[in-house]
C-alpha positions as CSV (number, residue, x, y, z in Angstrom):
1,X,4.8,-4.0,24.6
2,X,8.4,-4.6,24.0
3,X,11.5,-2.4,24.6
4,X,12.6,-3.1,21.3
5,X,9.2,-1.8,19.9
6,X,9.0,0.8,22.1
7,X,12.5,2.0,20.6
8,X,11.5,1.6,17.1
9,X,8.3,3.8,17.7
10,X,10.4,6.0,19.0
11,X,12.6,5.8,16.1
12,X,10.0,6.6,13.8
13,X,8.1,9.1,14.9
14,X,11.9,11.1,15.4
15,X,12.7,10.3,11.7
16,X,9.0,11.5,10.4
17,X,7.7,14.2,13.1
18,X,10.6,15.3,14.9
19,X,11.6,15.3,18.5
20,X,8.9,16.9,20.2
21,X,6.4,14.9,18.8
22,X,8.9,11.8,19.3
23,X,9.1,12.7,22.8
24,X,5.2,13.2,23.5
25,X,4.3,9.9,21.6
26,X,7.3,7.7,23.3
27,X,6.2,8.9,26.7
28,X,2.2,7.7,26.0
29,X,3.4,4.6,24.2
30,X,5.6,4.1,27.9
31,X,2.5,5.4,29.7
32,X,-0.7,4.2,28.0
33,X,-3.1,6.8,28.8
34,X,-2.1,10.8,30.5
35,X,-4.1,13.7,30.7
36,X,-3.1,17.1,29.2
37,X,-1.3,18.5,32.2
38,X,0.7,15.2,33.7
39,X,1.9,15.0,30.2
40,X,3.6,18.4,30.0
41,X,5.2,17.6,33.4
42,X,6.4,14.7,33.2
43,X,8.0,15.6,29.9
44,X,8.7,18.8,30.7
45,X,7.5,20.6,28.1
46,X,5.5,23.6,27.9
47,X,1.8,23.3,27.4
48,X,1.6,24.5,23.9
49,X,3.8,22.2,22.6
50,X,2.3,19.3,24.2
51,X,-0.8,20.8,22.3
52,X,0.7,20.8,18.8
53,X,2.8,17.4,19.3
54,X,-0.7,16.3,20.4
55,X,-2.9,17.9,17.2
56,X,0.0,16.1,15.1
57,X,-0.7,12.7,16.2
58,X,-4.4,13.3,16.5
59,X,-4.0,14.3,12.7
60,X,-2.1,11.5,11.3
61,X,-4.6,9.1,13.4
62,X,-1.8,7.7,15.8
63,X,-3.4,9.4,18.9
64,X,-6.1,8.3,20.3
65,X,-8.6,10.7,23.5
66,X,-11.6,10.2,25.3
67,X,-13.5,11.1,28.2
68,X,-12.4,9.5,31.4
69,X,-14.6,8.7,34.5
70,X,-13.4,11.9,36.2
71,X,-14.1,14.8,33.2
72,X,-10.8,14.8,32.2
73,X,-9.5,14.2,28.1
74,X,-6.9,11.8,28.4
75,X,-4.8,10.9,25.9
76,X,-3.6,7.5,24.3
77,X,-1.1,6.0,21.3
78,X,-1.6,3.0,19.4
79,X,2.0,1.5,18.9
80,X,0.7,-0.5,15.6
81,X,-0.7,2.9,13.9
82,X,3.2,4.1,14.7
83,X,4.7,1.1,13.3
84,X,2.2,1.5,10.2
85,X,4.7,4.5,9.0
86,X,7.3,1.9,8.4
87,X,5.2,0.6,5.4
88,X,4.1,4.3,4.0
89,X,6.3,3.5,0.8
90,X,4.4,-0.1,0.5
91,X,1.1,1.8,0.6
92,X,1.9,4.0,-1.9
93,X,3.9,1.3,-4.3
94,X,0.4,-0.5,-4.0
95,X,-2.0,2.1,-5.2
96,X,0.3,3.0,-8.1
97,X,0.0,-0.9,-9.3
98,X,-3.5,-0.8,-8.7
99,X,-4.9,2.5,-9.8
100,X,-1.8,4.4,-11.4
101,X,0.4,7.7,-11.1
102,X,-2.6,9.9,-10.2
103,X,-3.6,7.1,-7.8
104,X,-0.1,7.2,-6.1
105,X,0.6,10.7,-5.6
106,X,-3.2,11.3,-4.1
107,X,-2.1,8.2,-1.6
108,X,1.6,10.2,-0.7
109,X,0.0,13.5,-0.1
110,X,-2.5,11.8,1.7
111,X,-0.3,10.1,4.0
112,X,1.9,13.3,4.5
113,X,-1.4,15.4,5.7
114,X,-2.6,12.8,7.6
115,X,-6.3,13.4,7.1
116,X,-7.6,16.1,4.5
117,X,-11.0,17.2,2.1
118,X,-11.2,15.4,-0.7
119,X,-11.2,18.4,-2.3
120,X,-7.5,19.6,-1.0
121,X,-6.2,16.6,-1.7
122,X,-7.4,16.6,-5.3
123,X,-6.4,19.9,-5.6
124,X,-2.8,19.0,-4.3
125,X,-2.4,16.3,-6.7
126,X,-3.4,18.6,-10.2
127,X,-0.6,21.2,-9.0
128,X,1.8,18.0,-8.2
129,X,0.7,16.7,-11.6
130,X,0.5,19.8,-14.1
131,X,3.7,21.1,-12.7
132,X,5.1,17.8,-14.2
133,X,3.4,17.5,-17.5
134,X,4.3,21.2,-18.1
135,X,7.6,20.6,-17.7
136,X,7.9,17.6,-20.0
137,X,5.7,19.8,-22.6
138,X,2.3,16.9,-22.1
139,X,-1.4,18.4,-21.6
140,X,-2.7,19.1,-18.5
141,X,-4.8,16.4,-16.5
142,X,-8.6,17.3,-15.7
143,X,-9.7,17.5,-11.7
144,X,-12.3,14.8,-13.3
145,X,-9.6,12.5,-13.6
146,X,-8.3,12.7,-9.9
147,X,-12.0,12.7,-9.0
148,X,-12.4,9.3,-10.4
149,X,-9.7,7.8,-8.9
150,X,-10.2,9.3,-5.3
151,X,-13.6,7.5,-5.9
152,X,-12.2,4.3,-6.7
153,X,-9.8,4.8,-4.1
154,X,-12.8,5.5,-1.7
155,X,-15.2,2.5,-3.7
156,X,-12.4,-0.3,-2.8
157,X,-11.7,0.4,0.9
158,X,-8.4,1.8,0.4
159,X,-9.6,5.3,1.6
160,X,-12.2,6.0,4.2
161,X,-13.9,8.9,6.2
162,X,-12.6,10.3,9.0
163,X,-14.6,9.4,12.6
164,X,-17.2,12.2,13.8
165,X,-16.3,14.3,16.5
166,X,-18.4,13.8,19.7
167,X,-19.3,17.4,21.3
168,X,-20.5,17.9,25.1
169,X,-23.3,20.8,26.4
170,X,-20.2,22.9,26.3
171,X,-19.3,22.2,21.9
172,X,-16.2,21.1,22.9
173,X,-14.7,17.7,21.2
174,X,-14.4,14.7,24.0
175,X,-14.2,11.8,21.8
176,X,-14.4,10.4,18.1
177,X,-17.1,8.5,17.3
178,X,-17.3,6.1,14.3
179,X,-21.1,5.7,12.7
180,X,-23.5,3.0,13.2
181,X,-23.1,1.5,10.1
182,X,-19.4,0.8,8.7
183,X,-20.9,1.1,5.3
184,X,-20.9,4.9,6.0
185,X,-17.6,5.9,6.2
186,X,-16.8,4.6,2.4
187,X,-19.6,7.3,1.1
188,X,-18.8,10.3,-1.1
189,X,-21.5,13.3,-0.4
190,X,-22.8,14.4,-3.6
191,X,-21.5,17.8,-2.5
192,X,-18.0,17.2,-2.9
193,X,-18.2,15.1,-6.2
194,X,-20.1,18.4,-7.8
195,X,-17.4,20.9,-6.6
196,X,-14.4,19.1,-5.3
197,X,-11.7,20.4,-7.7
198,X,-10.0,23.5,-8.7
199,X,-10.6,22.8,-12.3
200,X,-14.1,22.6,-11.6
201,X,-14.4,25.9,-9.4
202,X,-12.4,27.7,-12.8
203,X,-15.0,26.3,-15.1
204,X,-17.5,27.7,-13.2
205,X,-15.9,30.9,-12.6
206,X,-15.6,31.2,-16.8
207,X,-19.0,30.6,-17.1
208,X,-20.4,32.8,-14.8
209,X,-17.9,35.8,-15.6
210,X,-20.7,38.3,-17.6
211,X,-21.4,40.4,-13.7
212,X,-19.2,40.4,-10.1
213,X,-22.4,39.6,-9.0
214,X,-22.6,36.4,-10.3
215,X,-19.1,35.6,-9.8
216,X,-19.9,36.3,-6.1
217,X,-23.2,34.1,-6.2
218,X,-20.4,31.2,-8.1
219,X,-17.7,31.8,-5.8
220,X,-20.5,31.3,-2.8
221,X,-21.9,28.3,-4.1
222,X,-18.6,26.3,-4.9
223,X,-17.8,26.9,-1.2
224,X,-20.9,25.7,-0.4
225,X,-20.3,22.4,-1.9
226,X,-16.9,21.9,-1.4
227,X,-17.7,19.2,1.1
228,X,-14.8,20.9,3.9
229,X,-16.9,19.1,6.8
230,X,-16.0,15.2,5.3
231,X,-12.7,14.3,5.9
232,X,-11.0,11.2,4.5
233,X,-7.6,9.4,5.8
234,X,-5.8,6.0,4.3
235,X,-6.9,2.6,5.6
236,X,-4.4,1.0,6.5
237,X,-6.3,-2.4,7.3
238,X,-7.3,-2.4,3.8
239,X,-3.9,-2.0,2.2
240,X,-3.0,-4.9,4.9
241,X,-5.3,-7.1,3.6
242,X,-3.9,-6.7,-0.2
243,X,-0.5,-6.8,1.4
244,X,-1.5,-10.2,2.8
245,X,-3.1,-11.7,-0.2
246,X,-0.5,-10.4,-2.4
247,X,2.0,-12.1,-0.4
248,X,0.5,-15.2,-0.8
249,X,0.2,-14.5,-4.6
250,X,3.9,-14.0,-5.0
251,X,4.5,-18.1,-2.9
252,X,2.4,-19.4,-5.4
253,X,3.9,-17.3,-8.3
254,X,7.9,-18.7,-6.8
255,X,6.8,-22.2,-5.8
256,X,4.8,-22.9,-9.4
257,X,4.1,-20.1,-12.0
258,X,2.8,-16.8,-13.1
259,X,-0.5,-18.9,-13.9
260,X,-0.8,-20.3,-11.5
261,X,-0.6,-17.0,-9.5
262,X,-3.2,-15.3,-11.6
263,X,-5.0,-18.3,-10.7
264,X,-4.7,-17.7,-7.0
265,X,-5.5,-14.1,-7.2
266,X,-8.2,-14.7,-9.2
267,X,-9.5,-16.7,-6.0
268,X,-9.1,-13.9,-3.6
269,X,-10.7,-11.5,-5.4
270,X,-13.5,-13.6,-5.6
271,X,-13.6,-14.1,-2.0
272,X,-12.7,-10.6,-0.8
273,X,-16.4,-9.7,-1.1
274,X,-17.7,-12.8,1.0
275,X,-15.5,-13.6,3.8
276,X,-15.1,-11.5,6.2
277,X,-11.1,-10.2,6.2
278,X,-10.7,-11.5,9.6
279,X,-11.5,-15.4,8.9
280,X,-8.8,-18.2,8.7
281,X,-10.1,-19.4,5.5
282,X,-12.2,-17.5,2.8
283,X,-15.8,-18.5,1.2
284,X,-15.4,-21.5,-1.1
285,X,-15.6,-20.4,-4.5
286,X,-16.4,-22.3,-7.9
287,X,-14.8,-23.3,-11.0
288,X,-17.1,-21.4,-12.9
289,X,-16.4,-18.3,-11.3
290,X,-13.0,-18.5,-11.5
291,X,-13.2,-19.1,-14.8
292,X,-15.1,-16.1,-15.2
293,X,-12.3,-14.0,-13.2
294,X,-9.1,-14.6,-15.0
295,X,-7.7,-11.9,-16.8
296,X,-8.8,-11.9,-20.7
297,X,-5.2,-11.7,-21.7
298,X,-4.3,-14.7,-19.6
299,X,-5.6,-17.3,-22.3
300,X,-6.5,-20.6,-20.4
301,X,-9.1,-23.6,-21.3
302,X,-11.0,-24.8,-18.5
303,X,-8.7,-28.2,-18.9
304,X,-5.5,-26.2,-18.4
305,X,-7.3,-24.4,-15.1
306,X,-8.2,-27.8,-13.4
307,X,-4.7,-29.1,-13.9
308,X,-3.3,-26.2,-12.5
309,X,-5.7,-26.2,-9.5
310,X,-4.7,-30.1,-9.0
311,X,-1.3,-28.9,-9.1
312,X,-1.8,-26.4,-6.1
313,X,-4.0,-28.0,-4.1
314,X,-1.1,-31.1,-4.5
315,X,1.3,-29.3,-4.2
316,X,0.5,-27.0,-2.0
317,X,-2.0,-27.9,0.4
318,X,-1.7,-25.7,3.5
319,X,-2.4,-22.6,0.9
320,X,-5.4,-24.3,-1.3
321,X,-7.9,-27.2,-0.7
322,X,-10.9,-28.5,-2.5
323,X,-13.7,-28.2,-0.3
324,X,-16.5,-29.6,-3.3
325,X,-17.1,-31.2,-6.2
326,X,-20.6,-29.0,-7.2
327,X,-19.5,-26.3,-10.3
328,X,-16.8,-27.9,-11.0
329,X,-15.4,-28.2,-7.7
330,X,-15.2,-25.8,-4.7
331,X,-11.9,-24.3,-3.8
332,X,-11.1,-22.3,-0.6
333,X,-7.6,-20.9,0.8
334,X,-6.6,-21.3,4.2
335,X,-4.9,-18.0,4.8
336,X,-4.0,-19.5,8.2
337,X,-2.0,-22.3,7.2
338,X,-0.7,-20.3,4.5
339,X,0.8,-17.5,6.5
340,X,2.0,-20.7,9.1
341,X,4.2,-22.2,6.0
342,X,5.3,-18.6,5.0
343,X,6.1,-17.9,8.5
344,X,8.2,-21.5,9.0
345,X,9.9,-20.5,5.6
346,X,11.1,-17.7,7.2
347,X,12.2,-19.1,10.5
348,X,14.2,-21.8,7.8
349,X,16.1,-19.4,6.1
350,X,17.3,-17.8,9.4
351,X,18.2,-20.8,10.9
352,X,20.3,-21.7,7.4
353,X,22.2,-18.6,7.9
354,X,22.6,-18.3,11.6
355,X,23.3,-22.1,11.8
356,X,24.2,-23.7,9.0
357,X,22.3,-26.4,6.5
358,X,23.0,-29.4,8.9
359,X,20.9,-27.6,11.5
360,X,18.2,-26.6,9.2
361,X,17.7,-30.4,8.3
362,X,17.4,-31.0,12.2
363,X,14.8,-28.4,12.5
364,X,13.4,-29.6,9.7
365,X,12.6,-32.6,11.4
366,X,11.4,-31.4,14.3
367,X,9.1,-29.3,12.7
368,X,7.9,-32.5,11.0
369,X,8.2,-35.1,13.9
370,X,6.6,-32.6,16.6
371,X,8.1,-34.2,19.9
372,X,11.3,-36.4,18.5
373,X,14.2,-37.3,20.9
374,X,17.9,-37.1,20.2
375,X,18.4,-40.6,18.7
376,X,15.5,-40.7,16.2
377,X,16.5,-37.0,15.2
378,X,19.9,-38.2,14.4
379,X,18.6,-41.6,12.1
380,X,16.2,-38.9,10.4
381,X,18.6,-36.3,9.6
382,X,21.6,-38.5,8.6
383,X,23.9,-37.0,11.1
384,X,26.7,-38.5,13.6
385,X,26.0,-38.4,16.7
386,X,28.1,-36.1,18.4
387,X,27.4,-33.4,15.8
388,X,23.6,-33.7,16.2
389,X,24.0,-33.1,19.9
390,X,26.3,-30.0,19.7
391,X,24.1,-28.5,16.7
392,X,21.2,-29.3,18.8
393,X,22.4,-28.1,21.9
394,X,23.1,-24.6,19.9
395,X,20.3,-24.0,19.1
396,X,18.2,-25.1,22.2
397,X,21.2,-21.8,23.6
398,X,19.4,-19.3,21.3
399,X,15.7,-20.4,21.4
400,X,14.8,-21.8,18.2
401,X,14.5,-25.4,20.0
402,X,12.8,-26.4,23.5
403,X,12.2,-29.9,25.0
404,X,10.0,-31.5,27.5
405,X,10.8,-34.2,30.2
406,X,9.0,-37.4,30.4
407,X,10.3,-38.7,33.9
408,X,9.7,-42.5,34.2
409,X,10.3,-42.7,37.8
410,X,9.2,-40.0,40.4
411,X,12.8,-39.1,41.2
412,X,13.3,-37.8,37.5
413,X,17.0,-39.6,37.3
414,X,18.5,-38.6,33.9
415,X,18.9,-42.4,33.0
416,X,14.9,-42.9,33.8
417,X,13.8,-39.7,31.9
418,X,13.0,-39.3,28.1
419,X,14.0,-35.6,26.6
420,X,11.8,-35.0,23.7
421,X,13.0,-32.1,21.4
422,X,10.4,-29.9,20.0
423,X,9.9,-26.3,18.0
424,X,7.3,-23.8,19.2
425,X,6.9,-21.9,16.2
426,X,5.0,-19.1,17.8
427,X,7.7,-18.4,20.4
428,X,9.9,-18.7,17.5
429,X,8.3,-16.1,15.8
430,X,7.7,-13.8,18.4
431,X,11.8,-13.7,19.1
432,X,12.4,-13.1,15.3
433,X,9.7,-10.4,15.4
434,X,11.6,-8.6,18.3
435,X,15.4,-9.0,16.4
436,X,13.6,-7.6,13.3
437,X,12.3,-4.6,15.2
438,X,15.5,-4.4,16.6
439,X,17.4,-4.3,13.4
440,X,15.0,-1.7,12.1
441,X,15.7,0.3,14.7
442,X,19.3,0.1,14.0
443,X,19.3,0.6,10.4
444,X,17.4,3.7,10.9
445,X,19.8,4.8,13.9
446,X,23.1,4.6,11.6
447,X,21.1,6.2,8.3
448,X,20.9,9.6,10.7
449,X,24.0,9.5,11.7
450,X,25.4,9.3,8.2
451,X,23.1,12.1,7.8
452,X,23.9,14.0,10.4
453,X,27.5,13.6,10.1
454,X,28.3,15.0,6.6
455,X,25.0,17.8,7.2
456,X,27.2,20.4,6.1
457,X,28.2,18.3,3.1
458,X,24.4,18.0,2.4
459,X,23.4,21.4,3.0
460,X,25.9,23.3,0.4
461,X,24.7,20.5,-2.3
462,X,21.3,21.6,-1.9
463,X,22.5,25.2,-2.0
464,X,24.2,24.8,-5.7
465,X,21.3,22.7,-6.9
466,X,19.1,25.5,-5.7
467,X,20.9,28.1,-8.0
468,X,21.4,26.1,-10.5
469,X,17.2,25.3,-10.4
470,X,17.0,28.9,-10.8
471,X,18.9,29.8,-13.6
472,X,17.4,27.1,-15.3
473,X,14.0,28.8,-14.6
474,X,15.2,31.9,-15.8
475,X,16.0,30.7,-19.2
476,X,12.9,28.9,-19.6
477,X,11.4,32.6,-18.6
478,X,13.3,33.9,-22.0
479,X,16.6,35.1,-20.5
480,X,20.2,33.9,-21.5
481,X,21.7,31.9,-19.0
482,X,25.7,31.0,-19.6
483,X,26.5,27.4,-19.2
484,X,30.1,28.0,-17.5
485,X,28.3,30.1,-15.6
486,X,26.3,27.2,-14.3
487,X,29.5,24.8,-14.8
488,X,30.9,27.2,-12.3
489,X,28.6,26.8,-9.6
490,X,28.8,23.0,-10.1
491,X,32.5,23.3,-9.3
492,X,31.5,24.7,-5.6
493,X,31.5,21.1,-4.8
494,X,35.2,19.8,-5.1
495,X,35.7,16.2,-6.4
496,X,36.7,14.9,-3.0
497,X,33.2,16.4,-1.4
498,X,31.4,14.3,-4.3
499,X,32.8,11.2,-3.8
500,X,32.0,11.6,-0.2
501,X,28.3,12.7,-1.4
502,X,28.2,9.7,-3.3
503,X,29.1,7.1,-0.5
504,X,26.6,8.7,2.2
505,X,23.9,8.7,-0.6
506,X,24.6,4.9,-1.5
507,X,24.9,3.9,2.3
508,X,21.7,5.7,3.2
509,X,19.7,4.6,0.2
510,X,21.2,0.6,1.1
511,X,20.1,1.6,4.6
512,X,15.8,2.3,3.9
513,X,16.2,-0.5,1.2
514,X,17.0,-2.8,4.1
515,X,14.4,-1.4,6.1
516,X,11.7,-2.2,3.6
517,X,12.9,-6.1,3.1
518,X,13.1,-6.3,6.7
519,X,9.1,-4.6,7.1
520,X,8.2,-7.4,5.0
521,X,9.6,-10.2,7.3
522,X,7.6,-8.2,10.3
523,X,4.4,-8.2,7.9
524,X,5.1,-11.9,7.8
525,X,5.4,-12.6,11.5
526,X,3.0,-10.8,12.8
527,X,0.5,-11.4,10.6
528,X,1.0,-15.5,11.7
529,X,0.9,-14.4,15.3
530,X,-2.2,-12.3,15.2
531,X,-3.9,-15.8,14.2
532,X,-2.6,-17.6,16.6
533,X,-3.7,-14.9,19.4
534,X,-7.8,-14.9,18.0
535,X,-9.7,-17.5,20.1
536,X,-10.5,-20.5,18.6
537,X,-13.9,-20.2,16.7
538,X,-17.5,-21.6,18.5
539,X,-18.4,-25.0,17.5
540,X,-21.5,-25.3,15.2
């Protein structure tokens, strides 16, 4: 692992867990695996706080322990579970345009406890939601409703149970387990779909309320079936995968259409249920069916769908190719190739910037050419000669271009020895993937100093708009509340202070925006790279 990524880690678990968790998780990321003891001395920090820093990353699924060879529980951290709390906001932007606001807020609170009942969570979300819709004067929502969309949460993959603890002669935990069958950890018990919510337990409470004793024999039964043993955490694989096909959605949507999007997503929907997540390409998949997939509002004859499948797979061939002419013709996507053009799109645009346009038509070329030398590069990208060799030269200085010697003679004499320029896009992208972790890490480094510099600033702000949230309370309670009275408060903050609160505000918010745009050029990258690192598949 990377210093860079090691800092960013670092970074985030300061700016989501605070610094003794921070400092526990950095020193396992540096140190791979530690028992219990060598971690609170090499840290040191007391043993009890190892213990909670520990239970905290055990509970939001970035620690890892097991067993070792000697008896001892060691302890691990996975530095791509840390660096999947960059794209928390992603996660939950997703399930809100998939499932909706109920769908959202379950994913946030969720995320925030790490792993929880399905019944806590649901719970979590009514108050979250009611408090809400009673305050804009709406109905309530029913725990059914929640219910339904934990379950849909749990039916697609985007949720999933927690692993089983593994106990030794002693019933102490020494590992987590995950059950034979994947299929099991995307099951709701019965249980906890007859008594998971609160609305349910007060139904039931109602109905039984003619003796204490069966209000007892209720109350009993409810926590019975509340199903506290099953917990559940978010997948984050799964919301990778939709993150991945949705990013090539949106290429398709920018190169062609919004048809021809819908199109393409049409496709991967198709194929999410027959190829596996992990493969290259996906499953072909028939005209027919595609047919049979497009949205009913999306009003298309099967003439206009061919065209615009021609058009794509002419158009853009490294993201759809026809692979049959049976049905109407077999279509498969090569997520590979897809996710190499997005990848070289991105290595284009910084080149542009960092470089200028003459240099981006010389990598261009290369990227075209494969092995070129200095003279064919500068016929092929219209440039003199002398500025082809200094743009060239700059960027061979910073890495983006490499080149290989073909010595004619066995004393490799410079006049005897053909230079042949080339771009290796995966070293490429693995220096781009380091700056972007790096600038990350920055962004997030000057937001808490912004923070932490005008802290005062931020804490008296709170304080009025905690008074002023409580007379406002008390007049919705019935009692008079005098508006200078509240204008008053207000005043607490001078003009100068606000126009100070305003800039820090606007920096930080500019700050996380930035962080997210950047996430989605790391999504990119590394996404391309873990292709490249699979090994090739067996011949047939």
């Amino acid at each position: 692992m990377s210093r860079t990524k090691l800092d960013l880690c670092r970074h985030l678990l300061t700016d989501i867990h605070g610094e003794l968790v921070s400092k526990v998780g950095y020193y396992l990321l540096r140190k791979g695996y530690a028992p219990l003891k060598m971690i609170a001395d090499e840290t040191s920090l007391d043993i009890k706080q190892v213990q909670r820093a520990l239970c905290v990353l055990i509970q939001h699924g970035i620690a890892e322990f097991e067993r070792n060879n000697r008896g001892f529980i060691q302890y691990s951290v996975s530095s791509s579970r840390v660096a999947c709390c960059l794209r928390y906001p992603r996660y939950v932007r997703c399930a809100q345009l998939l499932y909706g606001d109920v769908a959202e807020i379950l994913v946030e609170e969720l995320l925030q406890a790490g792993q929880a009942t399905m019944s806590d969570i649901v719970n979590k979300t009514m108050d979250r939601l009611n408090a809400d819709l009673e305050t804009a004067g709406r109905p309530k929502i029913s725990a059914s409703v929640v219910q339904d969309k934990f379950t849909n949460l749990v039916r697609t993959h985007f949720l999933q149970r927690c692993q089983e603890p593994m106990l030794d002669d002693k019933k102490r935990v020494v590992s987590l387990e995950p059950p034979p069958d994947p299929k099991d950890l995307f099951i709701i018990p019965p249980m906890e779909m007859e008594g998971g919510g609160k609305g349910t337990k007060r139904k039931r409470e109602e109905e039984g309320a003619s003796s204490n004793k069966k209000l007892k024999t209720d109350s009993s039964n409810t926590k019975d079936t509340s199903g506290d043993a099953v917990y559940w955490h978010v997948n984050c694989e799964r919301f990778h995968y939709h993150l991945r096909d949705q990013a090539i959605i949106s290429a398709v949507a920018s190169r062609l259409d919004k048809k021809a999007s819908e199109i393409m997503r049409a496709i991967l929907r198709l194929s999410e249920t027959t190829t596996d997540p992990m493969e290259t390409r996906t499953h072909p998949v028939s005209l027919t069916d595609i047919l049979g997939a497009l949205p009913k509002d999306f009003i298309l004859t099967r003439t206009t769908v061919e065209q615009y499948l021609r058009v794509i797979t002419d158009d853009m061939p490294e993201f759809l190719s026809k692979a049959g002419d049976s049905s109407g013709g077999l279509f498969v996507v090569n997520i590979f190739q897809a996710y190499e053009a997005l990848c070289k799109a991105h290595i284009e645009s910084v080149v542009q910037e960092r470089f200028g346009s003459k240099s981006l038509r010389i990598f261009r070329v290369l990227l075209v050419k494969k092995q070129v030398e200095q003279p064919q590069i500068e016929s092929c990208a219209m440039i003199p000669a002398k500025e082809t060799k200094e743009l060239l030269y700059r960027m061979m200085q910073e890495n983006f271009v490499t080149f290989t010697e073909l010595a004619k003679t066995p004393d490799h004499a410079p006049s005897r020895t053909l230079y042949l320029f080339n771009v290796n896009l995966r070293q490429v992208a693995a220096m781009l993937l380091e700056r972007c972790y790096k600038a990350v890490g920055n962004a997030m480094v000057r937001r808490s100093l912004e923070v932490s510099e005008h802290k005062r600033l931020l804490d008296k702000q709170e304080r009025v708009e905690a008074i002023i949230a409580s007379l406002e309370q008390q007049h919705q309670a019935g009692a008079e509340v005098d508006e200078a009275q509240k204008e008053e408060i207000r005043e607490m903050i001078t003009p100068p202070e606000r126009q100070q609160l305003n800039r820090v505000k606007t920096v930080a918010n500019r700050l996380e925006l930035s962080e997210l745009q950047v996430d989605e050029t790391i999504f990119i990258l590394e996404t391309y790279l873990s292709f490249t690192r699979r090994p090739p598949a067996p011949k047939k």
